[in-house]
Legacy VTK file of the C-alpha trace (Angstrom):
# vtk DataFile Version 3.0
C-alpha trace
ASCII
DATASET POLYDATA
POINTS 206 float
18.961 18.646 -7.146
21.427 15.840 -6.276
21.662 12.855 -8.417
19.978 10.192 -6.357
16.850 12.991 -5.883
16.980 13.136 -9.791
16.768 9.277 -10.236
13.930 8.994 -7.545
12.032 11.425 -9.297
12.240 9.980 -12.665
11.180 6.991 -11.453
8.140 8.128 -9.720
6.984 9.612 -12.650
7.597 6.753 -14.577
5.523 4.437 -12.208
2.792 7.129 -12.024
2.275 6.658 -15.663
1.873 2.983 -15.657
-0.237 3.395 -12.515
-2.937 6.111 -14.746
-2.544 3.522 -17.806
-4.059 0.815 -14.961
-6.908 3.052 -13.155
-7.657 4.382 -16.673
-8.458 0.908 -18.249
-10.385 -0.101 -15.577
-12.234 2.648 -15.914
-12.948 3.014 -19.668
-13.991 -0.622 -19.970
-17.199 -0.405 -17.510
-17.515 -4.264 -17.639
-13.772 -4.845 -15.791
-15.438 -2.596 -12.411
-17.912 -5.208 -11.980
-15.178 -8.041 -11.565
-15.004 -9.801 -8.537
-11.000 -8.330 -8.362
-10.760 -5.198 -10.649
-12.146 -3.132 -8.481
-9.663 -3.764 -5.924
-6.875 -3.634 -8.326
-8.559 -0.284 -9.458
-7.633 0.962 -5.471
-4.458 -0.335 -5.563
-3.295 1.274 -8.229
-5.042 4.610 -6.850
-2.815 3.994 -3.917
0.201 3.522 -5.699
-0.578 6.572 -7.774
-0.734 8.891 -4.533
2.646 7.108 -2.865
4.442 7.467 -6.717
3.117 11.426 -6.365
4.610 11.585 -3.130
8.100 10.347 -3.887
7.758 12.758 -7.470
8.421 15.517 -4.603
11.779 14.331 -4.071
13.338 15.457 -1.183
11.865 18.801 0.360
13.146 20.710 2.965
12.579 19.301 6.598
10.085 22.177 8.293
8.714 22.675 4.730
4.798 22.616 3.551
5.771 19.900 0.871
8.096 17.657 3.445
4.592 17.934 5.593
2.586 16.485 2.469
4.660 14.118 1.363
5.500 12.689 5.223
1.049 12.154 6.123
0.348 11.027 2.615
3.200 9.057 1.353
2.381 7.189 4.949
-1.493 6.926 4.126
-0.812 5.583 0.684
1.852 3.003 1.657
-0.396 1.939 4.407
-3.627 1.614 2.054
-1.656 0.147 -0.826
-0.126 -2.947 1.694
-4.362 -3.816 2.720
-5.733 -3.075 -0.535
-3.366 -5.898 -1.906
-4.182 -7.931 1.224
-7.999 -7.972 0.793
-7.038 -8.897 -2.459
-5.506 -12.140 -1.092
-8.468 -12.735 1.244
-11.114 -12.261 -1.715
-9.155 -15.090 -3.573
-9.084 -17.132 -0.992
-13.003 -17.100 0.119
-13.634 -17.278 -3.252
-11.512 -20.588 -3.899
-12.365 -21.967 -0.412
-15.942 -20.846 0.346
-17.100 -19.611 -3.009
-17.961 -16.531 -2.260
-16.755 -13.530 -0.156
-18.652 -11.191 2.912
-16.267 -8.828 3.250
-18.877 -5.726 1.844
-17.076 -3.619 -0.350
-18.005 -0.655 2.504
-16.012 -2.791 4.764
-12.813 -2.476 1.994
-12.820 1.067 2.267
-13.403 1.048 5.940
-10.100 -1.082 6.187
-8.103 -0.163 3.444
-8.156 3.938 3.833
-9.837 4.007 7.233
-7.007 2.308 9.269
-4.464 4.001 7.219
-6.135 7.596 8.600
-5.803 6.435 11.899
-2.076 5.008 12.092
-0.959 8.430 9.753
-2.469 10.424 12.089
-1.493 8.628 15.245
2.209 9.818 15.196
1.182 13.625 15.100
0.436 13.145 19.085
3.627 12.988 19.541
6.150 14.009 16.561
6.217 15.286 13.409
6.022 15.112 9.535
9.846 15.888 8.620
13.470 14.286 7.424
16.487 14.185 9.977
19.002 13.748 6.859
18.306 17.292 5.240
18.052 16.689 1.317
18.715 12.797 1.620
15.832 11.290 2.290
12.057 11.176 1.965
9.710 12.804 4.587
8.873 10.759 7.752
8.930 11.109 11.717
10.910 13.824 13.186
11.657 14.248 17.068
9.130 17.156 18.149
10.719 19.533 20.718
12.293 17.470 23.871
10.027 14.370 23.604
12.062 11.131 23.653
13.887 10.033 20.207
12.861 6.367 20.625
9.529 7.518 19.677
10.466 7.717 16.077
11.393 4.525 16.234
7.818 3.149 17.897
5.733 4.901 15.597
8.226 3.297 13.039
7.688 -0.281 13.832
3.788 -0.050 15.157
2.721 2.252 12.318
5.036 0.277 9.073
6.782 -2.720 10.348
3.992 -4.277 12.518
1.242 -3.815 9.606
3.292 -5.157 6.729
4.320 -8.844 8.997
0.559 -9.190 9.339
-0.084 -8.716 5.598
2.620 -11.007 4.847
1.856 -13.665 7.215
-1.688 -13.551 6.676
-1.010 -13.553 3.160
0.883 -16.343 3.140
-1.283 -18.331 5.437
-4.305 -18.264 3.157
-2.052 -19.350 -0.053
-0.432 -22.122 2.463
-3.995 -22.918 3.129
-5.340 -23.236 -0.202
-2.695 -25.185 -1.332
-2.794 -27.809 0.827
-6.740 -28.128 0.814
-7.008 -28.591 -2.968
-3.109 -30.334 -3.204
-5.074 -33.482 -4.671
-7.997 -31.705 -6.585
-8.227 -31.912 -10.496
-8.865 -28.168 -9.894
-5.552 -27.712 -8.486
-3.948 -25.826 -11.778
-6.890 -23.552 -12.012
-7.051 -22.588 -8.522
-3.082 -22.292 -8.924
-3.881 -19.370 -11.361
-6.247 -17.778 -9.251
-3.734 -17.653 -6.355
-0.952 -15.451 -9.034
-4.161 -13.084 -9.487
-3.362 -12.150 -5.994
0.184 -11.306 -6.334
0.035 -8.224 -8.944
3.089 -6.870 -9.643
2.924 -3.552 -7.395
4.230 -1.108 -10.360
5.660 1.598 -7.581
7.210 -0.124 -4.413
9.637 2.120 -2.209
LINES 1 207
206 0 1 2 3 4 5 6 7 8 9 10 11 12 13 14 15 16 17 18 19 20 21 22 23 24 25 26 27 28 29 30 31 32 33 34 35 36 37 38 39 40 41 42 43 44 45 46 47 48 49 50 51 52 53 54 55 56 57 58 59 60 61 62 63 64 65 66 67 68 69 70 71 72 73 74 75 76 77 78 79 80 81 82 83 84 85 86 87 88 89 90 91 92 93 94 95 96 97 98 99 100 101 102 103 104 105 106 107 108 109 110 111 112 113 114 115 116 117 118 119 120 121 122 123 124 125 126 127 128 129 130 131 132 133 134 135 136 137 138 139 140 141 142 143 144 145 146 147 148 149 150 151 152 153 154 155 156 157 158 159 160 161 162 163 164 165 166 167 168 169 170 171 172 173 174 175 176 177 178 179 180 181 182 183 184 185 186 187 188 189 190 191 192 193 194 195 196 197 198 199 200 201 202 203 204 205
């Protein structure tokens, strides 16, 4: 195992440590689940559990079972972890703006591992699960048989790129928003700490 593989590794363990110490406070004290945010945060850190798993496999062989895994669901978690922490953002801001929020939780889930199950599995029409840097890199698209090799690079941008601008943008737009609707308010401080609620520290970005 090569020294940067080692690092990664240690690392993802690390982070999936401090993601079970998250989903397992949430869940021993009942009271946090019925928070207007915990039980988003609980999701998030579910999500960044599976990604942290993911990356624990290192670097597996390219054509291999485990560079297969890691490639669908290290895609599906990154994907669900980026609109878990955006309906996050959103719940903040209907709840500072409009006090209150209608996003159903059923609609979170639909969104936040539905979409992801749809853009992960998108790719497969075309290419495959696999690394083009043999024991380098992580798991991701790899050119299937003699289809064109710019198609690695579209499912790059419309399944990763694309998504994560919109989350940032819209992201930013509701914070933007808020700000500037309550710049005057006596209320401004409060809703000032209700915005940072919204920017967790994600304990296992890659």
């Amino acid at each position: 195992m090569e020294t940067l593989e080692i690092v990664v590794v240690c690392y993802a363990l690390l982070s999936c440590i401090f993601s079970l110490c998250v989903i397992g406070t949430i869940l021993f004290f009942q009271k946090m689940r019925s928070g207007n945010f915990m039980p988003i945060i609980l999701f998030m850190s579910i999500s960044d559990l599976g990604l942290n798993l993911m990356s624990a496999l290192g670097f597996p062989t390219s054509g291999s079972p485990l560079c297969w895994i890691q490639g669908i669901f290290a895609t599906f978690f990154t994907l669900s972890g980026w609109f878990w922490t955006t309906i996050l953002a959103y719940r903040v801001y209907s709840m500072v703006r409009y006090g209150g929020c209608k996003l159903r939780l059923w609609q979170m889930h639909t969104l936040a591992w539905g979409l992801p199950v749809l853009l992960t599995a998108l790719p497969l029409s075309t290419t495959n699960y696999g690394s083009t840097a043999g024991s380098e890199q992580w798991c991701l698209f790899l050119q299937r048989g003699n289809n064109p090799h710019w198609l690695m690079a579209f499912w790059s941008y419309s399944t990763f790129l694309i998504w994560l601008i919109i989350c940032i943008i819209l992201m930013l737009a509701w914070q933007c928003i808020i700000l500037y609707k309550f710049r005057d308010s006596a209320m401004k401080a409060v809703i000032l700490s209700l915005i940072h609620i919204s920017e967790p520290t994600r304990q296992a970005e890659i």
